[in-house]
N, C-alpha and C positions, 0 to 999 in steps of 0.2 A: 746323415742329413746333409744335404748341398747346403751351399754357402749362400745362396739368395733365401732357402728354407729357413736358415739359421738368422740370418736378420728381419725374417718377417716373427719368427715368433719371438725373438729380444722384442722386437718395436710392438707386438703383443704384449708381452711384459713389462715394458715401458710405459702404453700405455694404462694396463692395471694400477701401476703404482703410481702414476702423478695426476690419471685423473677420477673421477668419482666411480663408483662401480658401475657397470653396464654388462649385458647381456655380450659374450664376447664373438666374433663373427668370423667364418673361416675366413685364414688368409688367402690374399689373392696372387699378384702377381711380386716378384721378386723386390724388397728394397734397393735402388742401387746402391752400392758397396760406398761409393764417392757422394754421394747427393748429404745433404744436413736436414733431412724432414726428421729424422729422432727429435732432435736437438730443438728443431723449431715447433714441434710437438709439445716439447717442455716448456717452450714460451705461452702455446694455445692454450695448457692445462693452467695455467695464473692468470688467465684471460686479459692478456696480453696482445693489443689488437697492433697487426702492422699498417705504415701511413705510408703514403708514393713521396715520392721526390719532391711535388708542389707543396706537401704538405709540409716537408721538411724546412724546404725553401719561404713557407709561409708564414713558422714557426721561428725563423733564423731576421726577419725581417722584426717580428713582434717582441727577439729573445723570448718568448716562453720555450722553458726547458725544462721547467723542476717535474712533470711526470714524464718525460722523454727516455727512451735508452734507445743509443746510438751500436749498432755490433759490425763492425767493418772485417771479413771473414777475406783473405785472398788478397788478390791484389788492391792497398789498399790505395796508392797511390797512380792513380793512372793518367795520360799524356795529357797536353793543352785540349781544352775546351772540354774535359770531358769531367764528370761530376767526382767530386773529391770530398765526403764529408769529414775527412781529417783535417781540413782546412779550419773546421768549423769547433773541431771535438773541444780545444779549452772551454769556447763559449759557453759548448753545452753544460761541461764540467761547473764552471763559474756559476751559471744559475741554477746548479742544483740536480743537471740528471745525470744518469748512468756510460759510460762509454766500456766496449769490450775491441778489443784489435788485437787480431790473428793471424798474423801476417810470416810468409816465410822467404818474401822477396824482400828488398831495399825500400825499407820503410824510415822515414825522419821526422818526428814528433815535432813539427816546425811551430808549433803555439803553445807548447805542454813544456810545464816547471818539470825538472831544474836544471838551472843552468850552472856550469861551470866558472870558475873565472875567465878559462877563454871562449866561454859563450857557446859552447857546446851543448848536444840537446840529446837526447834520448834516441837511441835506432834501432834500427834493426838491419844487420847487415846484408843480408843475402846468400851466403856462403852458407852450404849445409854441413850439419854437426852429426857425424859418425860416433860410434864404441867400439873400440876395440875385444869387448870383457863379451863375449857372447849372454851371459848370465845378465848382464845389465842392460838388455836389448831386450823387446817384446818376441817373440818367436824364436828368439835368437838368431835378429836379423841385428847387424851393424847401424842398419841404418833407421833403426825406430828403439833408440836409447831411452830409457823411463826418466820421469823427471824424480826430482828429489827433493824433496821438501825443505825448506830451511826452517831453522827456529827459532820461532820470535822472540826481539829480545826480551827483556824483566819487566814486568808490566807492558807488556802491550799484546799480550798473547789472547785477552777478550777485544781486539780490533778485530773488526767479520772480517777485514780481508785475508788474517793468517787462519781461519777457518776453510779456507777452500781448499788448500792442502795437505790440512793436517790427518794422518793418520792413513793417508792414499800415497803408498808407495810401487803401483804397479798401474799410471796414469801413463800411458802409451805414447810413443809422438811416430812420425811417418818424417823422412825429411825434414827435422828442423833448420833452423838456421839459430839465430844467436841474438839478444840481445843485451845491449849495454847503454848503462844510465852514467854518466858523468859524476851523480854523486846522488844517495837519497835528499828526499825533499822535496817541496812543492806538492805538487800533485802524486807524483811516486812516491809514495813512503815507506813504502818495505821492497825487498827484492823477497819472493815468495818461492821459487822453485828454483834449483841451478839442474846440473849435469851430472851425470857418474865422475866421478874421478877416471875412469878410461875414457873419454868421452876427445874426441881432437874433431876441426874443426878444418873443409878444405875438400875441392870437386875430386872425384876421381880413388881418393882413399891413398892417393901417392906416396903421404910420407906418416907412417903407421909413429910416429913420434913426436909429430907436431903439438903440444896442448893448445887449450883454448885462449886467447888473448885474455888479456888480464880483468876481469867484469863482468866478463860474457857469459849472460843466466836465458833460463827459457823463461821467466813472468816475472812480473811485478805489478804492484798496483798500489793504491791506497783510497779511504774513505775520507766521507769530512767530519767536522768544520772545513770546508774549501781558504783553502790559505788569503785569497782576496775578498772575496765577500760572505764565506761563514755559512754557506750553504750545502747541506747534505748531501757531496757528491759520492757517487762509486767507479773506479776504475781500473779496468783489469787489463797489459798487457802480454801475449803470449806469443814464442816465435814461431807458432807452427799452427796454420787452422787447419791442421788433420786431424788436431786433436777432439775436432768435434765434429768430424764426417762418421756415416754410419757404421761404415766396417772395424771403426776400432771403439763403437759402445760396449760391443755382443764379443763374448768368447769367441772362438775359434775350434775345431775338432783338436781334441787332445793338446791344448794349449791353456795354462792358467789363465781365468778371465780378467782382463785388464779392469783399472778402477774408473774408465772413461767416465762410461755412464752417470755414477755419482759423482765426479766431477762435475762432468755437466748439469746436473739436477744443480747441485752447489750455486754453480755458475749464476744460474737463473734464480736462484733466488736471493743469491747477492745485490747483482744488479735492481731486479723488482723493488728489493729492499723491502722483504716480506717482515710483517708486524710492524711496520709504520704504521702511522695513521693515515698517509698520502701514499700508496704505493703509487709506482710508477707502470703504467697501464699502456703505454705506446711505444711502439718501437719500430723506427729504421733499420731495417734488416739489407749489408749490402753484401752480395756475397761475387767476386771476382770485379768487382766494377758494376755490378746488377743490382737494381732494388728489386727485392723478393717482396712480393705485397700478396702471400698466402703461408700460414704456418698450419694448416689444416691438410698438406700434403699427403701425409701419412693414411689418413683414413683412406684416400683412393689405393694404395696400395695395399690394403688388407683388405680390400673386399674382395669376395667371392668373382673369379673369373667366371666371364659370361661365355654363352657357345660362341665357338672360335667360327670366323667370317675367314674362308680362303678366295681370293680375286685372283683370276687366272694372271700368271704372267702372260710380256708380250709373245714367247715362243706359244704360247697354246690358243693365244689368240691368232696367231697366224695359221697354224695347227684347224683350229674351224674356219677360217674365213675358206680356205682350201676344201675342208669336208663340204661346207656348203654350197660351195662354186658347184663342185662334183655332182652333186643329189641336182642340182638344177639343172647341170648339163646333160644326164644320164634323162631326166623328167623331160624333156626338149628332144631327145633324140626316140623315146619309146614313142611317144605321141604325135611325132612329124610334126609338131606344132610349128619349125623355121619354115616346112614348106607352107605349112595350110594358112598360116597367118601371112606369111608374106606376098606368096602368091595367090592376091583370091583373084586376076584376071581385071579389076579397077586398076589405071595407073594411078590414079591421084590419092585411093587409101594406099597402096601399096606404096607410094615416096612419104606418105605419113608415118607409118609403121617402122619403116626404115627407120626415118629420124625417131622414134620412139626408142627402137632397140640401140642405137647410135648411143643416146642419152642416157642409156641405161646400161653401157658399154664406158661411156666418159666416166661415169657416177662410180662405177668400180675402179676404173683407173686410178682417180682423184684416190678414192679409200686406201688400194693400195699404195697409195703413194706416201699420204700422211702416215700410214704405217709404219715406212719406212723412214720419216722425217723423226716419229714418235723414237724409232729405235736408236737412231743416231744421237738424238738429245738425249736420251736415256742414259747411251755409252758416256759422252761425254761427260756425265752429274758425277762419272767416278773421281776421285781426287788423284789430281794429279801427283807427279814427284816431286818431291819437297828439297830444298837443298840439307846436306846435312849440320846435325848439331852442331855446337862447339866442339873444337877437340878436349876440351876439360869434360868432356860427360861422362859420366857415372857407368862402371859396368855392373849388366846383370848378377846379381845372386846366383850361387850354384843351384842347378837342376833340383827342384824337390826339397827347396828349403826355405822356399818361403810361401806365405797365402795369398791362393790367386788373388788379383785386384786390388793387394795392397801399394804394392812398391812402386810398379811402374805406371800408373794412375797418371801422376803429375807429370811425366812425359806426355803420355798421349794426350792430356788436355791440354797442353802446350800447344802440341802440334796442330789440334783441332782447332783450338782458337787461334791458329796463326799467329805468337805471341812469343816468341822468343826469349823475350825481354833479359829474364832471370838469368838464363846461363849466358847468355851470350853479355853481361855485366856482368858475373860470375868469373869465368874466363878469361876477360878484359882486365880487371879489378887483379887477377893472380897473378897475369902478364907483366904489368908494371912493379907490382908488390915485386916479384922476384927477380926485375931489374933494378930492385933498390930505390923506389918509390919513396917519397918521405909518406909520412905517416899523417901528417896535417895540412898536405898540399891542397886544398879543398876542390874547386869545382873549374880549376885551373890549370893547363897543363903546364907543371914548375920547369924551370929553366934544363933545356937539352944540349949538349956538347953534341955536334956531329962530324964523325974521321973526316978526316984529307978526303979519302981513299970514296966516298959517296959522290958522285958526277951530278948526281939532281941533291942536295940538301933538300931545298926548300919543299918537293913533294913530298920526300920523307919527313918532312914537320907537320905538311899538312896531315899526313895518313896520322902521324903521333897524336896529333891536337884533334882528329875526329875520335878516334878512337877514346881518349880520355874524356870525351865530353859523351860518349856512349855508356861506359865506364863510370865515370867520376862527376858528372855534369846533372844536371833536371832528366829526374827518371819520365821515358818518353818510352813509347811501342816499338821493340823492336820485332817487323813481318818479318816472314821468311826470304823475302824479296830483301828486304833490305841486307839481311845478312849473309844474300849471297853476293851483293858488292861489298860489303866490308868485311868479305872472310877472307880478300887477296892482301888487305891492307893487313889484316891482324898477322897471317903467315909471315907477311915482308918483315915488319912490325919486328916480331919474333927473332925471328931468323939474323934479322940485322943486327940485332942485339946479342945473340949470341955470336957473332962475327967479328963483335968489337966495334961496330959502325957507327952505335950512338950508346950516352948515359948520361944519365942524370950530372947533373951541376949544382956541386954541394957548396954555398956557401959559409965559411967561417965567418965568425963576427972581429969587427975590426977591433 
């Protein structure tokens, strides 16, 4: 069975089990592998309606939130002016609704408890989390490590939110990254999932012994009493939203089936908060920076494909416009028609005619011509060359060992959406770490020494101080335009540093 076969009939089976029985209908056309229609399937089957943007916005003016759940899937922070409802997610927490975030780029929980004493907040770093242990990978790929449930502590093991993991030990992830809470409390109150013990943490797979920074789990969450005002909230954070894309609900050919699926059922009816009396029935759904305002997707892709419509390409429209000239010019030349029409012996119908056939000589020109204009726009719709990745990317898996459309996914929709951001703050972020970076220099570029031996300092401060606010600074879009001016500064960057040119300036305290 192909791998589009295979997720139409899981999301067949999916749909048997979460919604009421129905007459069941051939499937149609393929699920894509990357798309979350299972998952927002599971939202439709709790009758779970999605709201737009205004709605959200209209709701954030009133504070009504207690039937609301917020699910921010991807990028969840995205540049100035453009819509952010993690700005918004304590509020919603506070009066009472649901919040899910799935993020596997540089996320910072800028309004959500707790905080440390030096004021630190919850993240998610960006940096993807490897295994080394092939047995503790999905496929036994490195790079889709299973999560691992932790356990609750003594008495608190009937809070729902330690229910979402319990006893699902083979809940898949694609490209994690890592997150870390300064301390439980507030709004987080448990750390729910970590990492294999082989699990390290870092682009590229470079240093096969690096572990994970000291914290660093894939979820956490907690329910209410809401720590300020005592309202039934639910909150779930996880560092990877592949974990709720299609291709990792449904098994795989000769691969044990991962516990996605019923995770995600879990999921949804945490948040709902199913068996209240008030469930929660609305949901903002944003998935990359997008509000999704349909969870009903799924049904178009199992219906029955209709008869297939083929529309000639341009080469076979050219192909006839030729046949036809031909049958007309062959029809013209049997019948003498150029003598007998144009020569009838009148001069005044015969300069008529003329300009008849003139115009009807212009009229094909024109055609051919826009032909040829159609063909040139056409070539051009192809996408151009892109500059290349970061050098910190990720190499392919051996030939034959892993399932198509899993892994390199999040590249290509990178590149599609012109959206660099991840790696090329990935790469930046490893740049400085391994020139001895302090650890809590925040959104600042901290104090640089630079050699004698540099003739320009000050440019090479300036390239430093872009580069760290690219890095280190308000996570912003980075195009592939932009990162082919700043991929000279990153090399220089580099290079100089390894030359001895510049480093960090450690202060002692007096």
């Amino acid at each position: 069975m192909t791998r589009p076969a295979v997720l139409a009939a899981a999301a067949l089976l999916a749909l048997a089990a979460a919604a009421p029985a129905q007459e069941p209908q051939p499937a149609g056309k393929g699920v894509p592998a990357d798309g979350t229609e299972v998952f927002r399937w599971l939202l439709h089957s709790r009758e779970v309606k999605p709201i737009t943007e205004a709605e959200f916005n209209r709701r954030t003016r009133d504070q009504n939130f207690g039937d609301l759940i917020v699910i921010v899937l991807g990028q969840s922070q995205p540049g100035r002016n453009r819509f952010d409802p993690l700005a918004f997610g304590n509020w919603v927490l506070q009066g009472g609704g649901a919040v899910l975030v799935a993020a596997d780029g540089y996320t910072l929980f800028g309004g959500f408890l707790p905080l440390n004493q030096r004021g630190a907040r919850a993240s998610i770093s960006g940096s993807p989390v490897y295994t080394t242990d092939p047995t503790a990978g999905y496929a036994g790929q490195p790079g889709c490590p299973f999560a691992v449930p932790r356990t609750p502590p003594r008495g608190q093991a009937d809070r729902p939110e330690w229910g979402l993991f319990a006893g699902l030990d083979r809940v898949a992830t694609n490209s994690p990254s890592a997150l870390t809470l300064p301390t439980t409390g507030g709004e987080f109150r448990a750390v729910l999932a970590g990492f294999p013990p082989s699990a390290r943490q870092g682009f590229g797979f470079q240093d096969q012994n690096a572990p994970l920074p000291p914290g660093a789990v894939l979820a956490a969450g907690g329910s209410g009493p809401h720590p300020d005002t005592g309202r039934p909230y639910r909150l779930l954070a996880v560092a990877d939203p592949n974990v709720f894309t299609n291709d990792l609900m449904v098994p795989i050919e000769n691969v044990p089936p991962p516990d996605n699926l019923r995770f995600a059922n879990r999921v949804v009816s945490f948040l709902v908060e199913e068996g209240a009396e008030d469930r929660r029935k609305a949901c903002l759904f944003v998935e990359n920076g997008r509000v999704v305002e349909g969870f009903e997707d799924l049904r178009d892709y199992l219906r029955p494909p209709g008869p297939p419509i083929s529309l000639p390409g341009l080469g076979q429209l050219q192909e006839k416009f030729v046949e036809i000239g031909d049958e007309v010019v062959d029809k013209l030349q049997e019948k003498d028609a150029v003598h007998r029409n144009l020569l009838s012996g009148d001069e005044a119908v015969e300069r008529h005619r003329v300009r008849e056939v003139a115009g009807v000589l212009l009229g094909l020109a024109a055609g051919w011509a826009a032909l040829l204009v159609v063909r040139r726009v056409w070539g051009a719709r192809q996408p151009g060359n892109l500059p290349p990745p970061p050098p910190a990317g990720r190499p392919p898996p051996r030939e034959g060992t892993r399932p198509a459309g899993v892994f390199d996914r999040r590249q290509k929709e990178l590149l599609r959406r012109d959206d660099l951001t991840e790696p090329v703050r990935a790469a930046v972020r490893e740049m400085f770490r391994e020139a001895g970076a302090p650890a809590d220099a925040g959104d600042r570029l901290p104090g640089v020494r630079v050699s004698a031996e540099v003739r320009r300092p000050d440019t090479l401060l300036d390239a430093l101080d872009e580069l760290w606010a690219v890095g280190f600074g308000r996570p912003g879009r980075v195009t592939a335009r932009r990162w082919a001016a700043l991929e000279p500064l990153f090399v220089r960057a580099k290079k100089a540093h390894a030359d001895g040119k510049w480093s960090f300036v450690w202060y002692e305290p007096a």
